[in-house]
C-alpha positions in Angstrom: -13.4 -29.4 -8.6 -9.9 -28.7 -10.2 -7.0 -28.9 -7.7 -5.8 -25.8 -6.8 -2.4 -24.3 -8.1 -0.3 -22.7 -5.7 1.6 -19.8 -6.6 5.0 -19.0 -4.7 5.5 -15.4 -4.4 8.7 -15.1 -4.3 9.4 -17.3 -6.6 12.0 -15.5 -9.8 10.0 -16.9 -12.4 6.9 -15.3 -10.6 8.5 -11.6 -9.5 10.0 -11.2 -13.1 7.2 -12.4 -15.6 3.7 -12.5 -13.2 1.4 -12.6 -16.3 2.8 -16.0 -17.2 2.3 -17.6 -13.6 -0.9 -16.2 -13.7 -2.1 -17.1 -16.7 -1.2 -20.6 -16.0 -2.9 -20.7 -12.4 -6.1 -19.1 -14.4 -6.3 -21.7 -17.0 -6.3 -24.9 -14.1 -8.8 -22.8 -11.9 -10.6 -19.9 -11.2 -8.8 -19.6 -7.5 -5.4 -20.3 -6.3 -3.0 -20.2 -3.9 -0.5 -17.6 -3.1 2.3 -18.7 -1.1 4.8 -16.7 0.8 7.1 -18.7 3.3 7.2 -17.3 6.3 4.5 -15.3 5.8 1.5 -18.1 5.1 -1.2 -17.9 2.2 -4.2 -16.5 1.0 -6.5 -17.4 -1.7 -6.4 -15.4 -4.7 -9.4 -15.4 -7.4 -8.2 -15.6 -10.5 -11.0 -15.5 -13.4 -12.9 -12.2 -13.9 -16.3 -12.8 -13.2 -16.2 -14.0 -9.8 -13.4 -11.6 -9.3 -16.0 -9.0 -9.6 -18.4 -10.9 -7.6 -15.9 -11.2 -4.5 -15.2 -7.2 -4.9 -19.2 -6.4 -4.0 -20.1 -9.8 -1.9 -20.5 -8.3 1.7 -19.6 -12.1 2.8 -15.8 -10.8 2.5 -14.5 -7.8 4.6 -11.7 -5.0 5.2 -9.9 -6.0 8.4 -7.0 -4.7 10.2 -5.1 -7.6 9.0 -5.5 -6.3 5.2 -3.0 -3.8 6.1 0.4 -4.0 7.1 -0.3 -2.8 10.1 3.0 -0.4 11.1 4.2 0.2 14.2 3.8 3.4 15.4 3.1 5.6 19.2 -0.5 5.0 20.7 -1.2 8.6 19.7 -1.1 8.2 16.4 -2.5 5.1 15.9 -6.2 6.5 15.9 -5.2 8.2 12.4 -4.7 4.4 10.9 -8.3 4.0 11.1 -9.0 5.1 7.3 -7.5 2.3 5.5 -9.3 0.0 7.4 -13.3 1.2 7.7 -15.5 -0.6 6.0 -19.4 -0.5 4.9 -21.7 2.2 5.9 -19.0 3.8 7.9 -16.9 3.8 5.0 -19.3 5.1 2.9 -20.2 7.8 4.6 -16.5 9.3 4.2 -16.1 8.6 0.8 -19.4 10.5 0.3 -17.7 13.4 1.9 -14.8 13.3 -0.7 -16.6 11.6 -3.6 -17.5 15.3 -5.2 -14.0 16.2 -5.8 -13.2 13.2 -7.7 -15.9 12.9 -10.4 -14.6 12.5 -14.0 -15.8 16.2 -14.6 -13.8 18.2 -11.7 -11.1 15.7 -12.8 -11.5 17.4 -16.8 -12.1 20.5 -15.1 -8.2 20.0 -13.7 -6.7 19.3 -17.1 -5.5 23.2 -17.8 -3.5 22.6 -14.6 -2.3 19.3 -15.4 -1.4 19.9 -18.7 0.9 22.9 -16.8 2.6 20.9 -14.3 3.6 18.6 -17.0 5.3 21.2 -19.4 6.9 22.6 -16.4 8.4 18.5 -15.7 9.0 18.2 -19.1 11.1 21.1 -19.3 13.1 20.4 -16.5 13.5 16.9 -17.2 15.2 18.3 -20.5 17.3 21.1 -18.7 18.8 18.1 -16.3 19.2 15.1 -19.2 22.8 14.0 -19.6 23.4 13.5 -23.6 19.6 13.2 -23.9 19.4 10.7 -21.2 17.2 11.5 -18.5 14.9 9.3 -16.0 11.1 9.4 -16.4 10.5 7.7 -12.9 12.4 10.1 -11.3 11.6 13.4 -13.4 7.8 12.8 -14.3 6.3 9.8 -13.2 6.6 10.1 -9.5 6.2 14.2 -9.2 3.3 14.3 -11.3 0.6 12.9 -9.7 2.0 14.6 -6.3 1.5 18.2 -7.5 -1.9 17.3 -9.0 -3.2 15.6 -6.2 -1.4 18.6 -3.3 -3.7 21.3 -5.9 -6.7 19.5 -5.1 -6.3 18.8 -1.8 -5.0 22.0 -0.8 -1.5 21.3 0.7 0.2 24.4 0.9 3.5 25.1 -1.4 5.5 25.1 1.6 4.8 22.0 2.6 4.7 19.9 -0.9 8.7 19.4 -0.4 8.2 17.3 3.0 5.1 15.4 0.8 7.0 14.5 -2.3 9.5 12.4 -0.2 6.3 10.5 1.8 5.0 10.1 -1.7 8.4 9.1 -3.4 8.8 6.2 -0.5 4.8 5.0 -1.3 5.6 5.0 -5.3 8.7 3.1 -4.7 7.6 1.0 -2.3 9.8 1.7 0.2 8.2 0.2 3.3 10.2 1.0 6.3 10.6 4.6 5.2 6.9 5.1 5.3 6.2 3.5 8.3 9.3 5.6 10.1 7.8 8.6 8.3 4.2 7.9 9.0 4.1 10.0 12.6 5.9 12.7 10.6 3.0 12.6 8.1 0.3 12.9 10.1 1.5 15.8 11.7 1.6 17.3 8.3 -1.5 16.5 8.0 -2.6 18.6 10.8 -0.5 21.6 9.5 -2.4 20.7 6.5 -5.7 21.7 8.0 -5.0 24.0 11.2 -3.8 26.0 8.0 -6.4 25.8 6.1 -8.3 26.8 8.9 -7.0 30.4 9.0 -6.5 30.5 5.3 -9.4 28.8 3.5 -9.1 28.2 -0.3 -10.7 26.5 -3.3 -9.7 23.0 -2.4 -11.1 19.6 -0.2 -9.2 20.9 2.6 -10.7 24.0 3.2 -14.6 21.6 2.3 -14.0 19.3 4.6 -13.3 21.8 7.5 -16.8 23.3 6.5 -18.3 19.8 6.7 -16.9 19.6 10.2 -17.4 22.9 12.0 -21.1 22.9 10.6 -21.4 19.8 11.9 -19.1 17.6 13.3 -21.5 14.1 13.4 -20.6 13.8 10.1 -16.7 14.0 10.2 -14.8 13.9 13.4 -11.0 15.7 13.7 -9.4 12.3 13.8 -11.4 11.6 10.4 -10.9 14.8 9.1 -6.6 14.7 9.5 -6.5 10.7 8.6 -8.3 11.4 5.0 -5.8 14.5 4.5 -2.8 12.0 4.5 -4.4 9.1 3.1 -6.1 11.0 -0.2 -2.8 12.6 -0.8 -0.5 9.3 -0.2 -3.4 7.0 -2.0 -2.7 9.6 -5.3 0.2 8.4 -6.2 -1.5 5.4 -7.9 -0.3 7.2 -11.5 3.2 7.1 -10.7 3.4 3.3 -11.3 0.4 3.9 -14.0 2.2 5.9 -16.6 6.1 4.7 -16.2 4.5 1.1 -16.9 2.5 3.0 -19.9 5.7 4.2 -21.4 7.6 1.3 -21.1 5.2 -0.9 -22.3 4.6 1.3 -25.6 8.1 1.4 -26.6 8.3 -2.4 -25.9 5.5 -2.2 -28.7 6.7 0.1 -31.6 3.8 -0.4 -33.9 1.2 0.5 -31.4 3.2 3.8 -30.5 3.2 4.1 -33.8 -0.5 4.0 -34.4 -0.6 6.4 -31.1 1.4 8.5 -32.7 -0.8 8.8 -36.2 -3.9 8.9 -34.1 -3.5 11.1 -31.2 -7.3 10.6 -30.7 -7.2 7.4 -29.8 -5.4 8.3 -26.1 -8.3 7.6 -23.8 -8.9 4.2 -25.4 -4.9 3.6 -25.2 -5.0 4.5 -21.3 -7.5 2.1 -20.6 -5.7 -0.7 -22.4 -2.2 -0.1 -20.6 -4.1 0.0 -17.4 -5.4 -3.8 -18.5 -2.5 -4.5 -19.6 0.1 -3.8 -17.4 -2.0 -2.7 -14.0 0.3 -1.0 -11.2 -1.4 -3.3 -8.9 -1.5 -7.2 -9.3 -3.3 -8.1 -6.3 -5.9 -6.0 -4.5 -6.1 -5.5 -0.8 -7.4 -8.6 0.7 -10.6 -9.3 2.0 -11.5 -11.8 4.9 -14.4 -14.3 4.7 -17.1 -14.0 7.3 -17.9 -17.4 7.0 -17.4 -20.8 5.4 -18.2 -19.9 1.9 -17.5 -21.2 -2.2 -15.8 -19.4 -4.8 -16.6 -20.8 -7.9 -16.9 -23.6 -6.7 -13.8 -23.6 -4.6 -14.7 -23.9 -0.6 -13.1 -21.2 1.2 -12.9 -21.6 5.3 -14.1 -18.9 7.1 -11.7 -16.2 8.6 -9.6 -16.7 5.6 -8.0 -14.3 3.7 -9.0 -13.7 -0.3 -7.4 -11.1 -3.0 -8.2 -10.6 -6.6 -5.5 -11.3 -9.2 -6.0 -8.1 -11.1 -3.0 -9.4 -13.8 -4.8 -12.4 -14.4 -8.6 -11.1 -14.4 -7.3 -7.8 -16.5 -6.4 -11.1 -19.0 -9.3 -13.6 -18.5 -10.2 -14.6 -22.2 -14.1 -14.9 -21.3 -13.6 -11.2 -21.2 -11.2 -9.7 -23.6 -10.9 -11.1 -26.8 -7.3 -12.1 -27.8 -5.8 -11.1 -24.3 -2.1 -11.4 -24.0 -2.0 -9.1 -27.2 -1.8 -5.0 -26.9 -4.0 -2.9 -28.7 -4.7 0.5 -28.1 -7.8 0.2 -30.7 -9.4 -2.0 -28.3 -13.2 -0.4 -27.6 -12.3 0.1 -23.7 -15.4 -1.0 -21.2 -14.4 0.8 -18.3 -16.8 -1.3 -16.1 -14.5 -4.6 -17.5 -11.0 -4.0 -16.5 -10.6 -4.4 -13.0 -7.2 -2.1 -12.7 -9.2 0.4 -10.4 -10.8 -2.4 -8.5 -14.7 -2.5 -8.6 -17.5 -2.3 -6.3 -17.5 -0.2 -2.7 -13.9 0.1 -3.3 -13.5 1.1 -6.9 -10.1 3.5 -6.3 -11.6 6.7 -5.8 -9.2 8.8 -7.9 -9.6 6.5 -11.3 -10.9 10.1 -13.2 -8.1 12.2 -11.8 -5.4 9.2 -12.7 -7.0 8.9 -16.4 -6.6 12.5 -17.1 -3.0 12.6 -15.7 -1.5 9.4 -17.7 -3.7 10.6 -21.0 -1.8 14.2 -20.5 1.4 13.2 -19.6 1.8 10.5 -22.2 0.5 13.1 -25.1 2.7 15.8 -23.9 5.5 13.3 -24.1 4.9 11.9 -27.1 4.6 15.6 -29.0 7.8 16.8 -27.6 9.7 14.0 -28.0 9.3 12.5 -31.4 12.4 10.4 -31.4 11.6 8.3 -27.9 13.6 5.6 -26.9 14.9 3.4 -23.9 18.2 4.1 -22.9 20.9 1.7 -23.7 21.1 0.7 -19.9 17.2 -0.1 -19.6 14.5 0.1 -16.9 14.9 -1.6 -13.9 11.8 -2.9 -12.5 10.7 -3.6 -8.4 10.7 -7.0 -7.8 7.4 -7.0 -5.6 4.6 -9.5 -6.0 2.0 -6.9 -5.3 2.4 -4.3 -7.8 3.9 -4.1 -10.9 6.4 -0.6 -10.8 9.3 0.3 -12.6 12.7 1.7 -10.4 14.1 3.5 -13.3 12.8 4.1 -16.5 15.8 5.9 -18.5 15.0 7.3 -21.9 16.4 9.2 -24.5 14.4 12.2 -25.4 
């Protein structure tokens, strides 16, 4: 068995160029080390194959302990419970919600997408200074909050008070979200004691159906914890497409080819999600028992993540890795940037279609795109790979 490289997560080298460390850990073994003082390790699979084995093997498990688990009153702690359910129980909620997120409700949406963007767009262009304005700020993060309030069913009136919970998840912003978090769940509950009294085409107004006829299938607690955590979870395309747009202007001739070939969108979403993945490491999973990764004994009630960078990059997998190319024939089974398996991020269709319109939209109304002279400014966060500010001139 090869020895085991170690990764240090906060480690500069590591926060400012993770493909690199991860590459390199990859090459020496298919499972490594991730090291955060103060904070202990976990093992982190690092080759695709049995990256996709640990995503389905029931051997590893959801705990508490995946989460940060934030401090908040007793009474709301019973609305936590979502993020951590796992198996049949968590497959009977996502069974609930799974309708609304198929890839054709999510092509069904485009119209409405494709409006909320021109209506960014356009104020982004109103507020620019000398052409200058921020993407992160006036598109990326707003975006996928409208889409995913529409669907839902989050009243206008309460979508201000929901863009700042969603601006503190896209930017990471830890300790505003947990301080926030009672605050959103009682949003929540305005969310559906509205919906209640005025129903509407949207999950909200389903799910409240699904629990009046009958409640064994979807308690009140249930019911209120999936409103927050479907619309909080949605914001997945913030990171998605500032890292898309960054990482085509860092590569001219592929914008270029974008640009000649508007067609060839859905194959270039697929390759910036390889390529530069919002998340780097998925939630992590807890052995049941003593068990082997590829080879590599793992002890049981140990934790285990997948290295999405470096399995989105595993040679074995994608030919030529390290280079970009939006040409690429995407296998959406193969890239893991949505996870795979039980947990496969529900909203995958609904985030394609936003990046794919956003980005196009972009592209046609500003021919000239460039990064400003004072350049992005990225996170630096071991987990997930998100951009501060990503100034461009239009």
């Amino acid at each position: 068995m090869a020895e085991v490289p170690e990764i240090e997560l906060t480690d500069p080298a590591v926060l400012s160029d993770p493909v690199t460390a991860y590459r390199r850990a990859r090459e020496r073994s298919p499972v490594a080390r991730l090291v955060t003082p103060g904070f202990g390790a976990m093992w982190a699979v690092t080759r695709h194959a049995p990256a996709r084995a640990l995503l389905t093997d029931p051997r590893f498990e959801l705990r508490a302990e995946s989460y940060l688990r934030p401090s908040v009153p007793e009474a709301y702690r019973p609305y936590l419970r979502t993020m951590e359910i796992d198996g049949p129980e968590h497959g009977r909620l996502r069974r609930l919600v799974a309708p609304a997120f198929t890839a054709r409700r999510a092509a069904d949406r485009r119209t409405r997408i494709e409006a909320v963007v021109a209506g960014l767009l356009d104020q982004a262009a109103r507020q620019a200074t000398e052409g200058v304005v921020d993407l992160v700020e006036h598109l990326a993060r707003p975006l996928p909050m409208a889409v995913i309030c529409d669907l839902v069913g989050v009243p206008e009136a309460d979508r201000p008070q929901w863009r700042a919970f969603g601006a503190a998840v896209a930017a990471g912003d830890g300790p505003t979200f947990v301080a926030a978090l009672p605050a959103i769940i009682d949003s929540a509950r305005s969310v559906v004691a509205q919906r209640r009294d005025a129903p509407g085409d949207d999950l909200v107004t389903d799910l409240i159906r699904v629990r009046d006829d009958d409640g064994d299938r979807l308690s009140e607690t249930e019911l209120v914890s999936l409103v927050w955590h479907l619309v909080l979870a949605g914001q997945t395309p913030a990171n998605l497409l500032a890292n898309a747009v960054e990482t085509l202007l860092a590569h001219p001739e592929q914008l270029a080819a974008l640009r000649a070939e508007p067609d060839l969108m859905p194959r270039a979403v697929e390759e910036l999600t390889r390529w530069s993945p919002p998340q780097m490491l998925t939630v992590p999973r807890f052995a049941t028992g003593d068990v082997t990764i590829a080879g590599v004994p793992v002890p049981a009630g140990e934790p285990v993540t997948v290295a999405i960078v470096a399995a989105n990059r595993d040679p074995e997998v994608f030919p030529d890795p390290d280079r970009l190319d939006l040409a690429r024939v995407p296998d959406r089974s193969a890239h893991l940037g949505y996870g795979h398996g039980p947990h496969f991020c529900l909203g995958a269709a609904l985030a394609r279609v936003q990046t794919e319109v956003a980005l196009a939209a972009l592209l046609r109304r500003s021919p000239d795109l460039t990064l400003a002279p004072a350049g992005a400014h990225r996170a630096p966060d071991p987990g997930t790979w998100r951009l501060l500010t990503l100034p461009v001139q239009l």
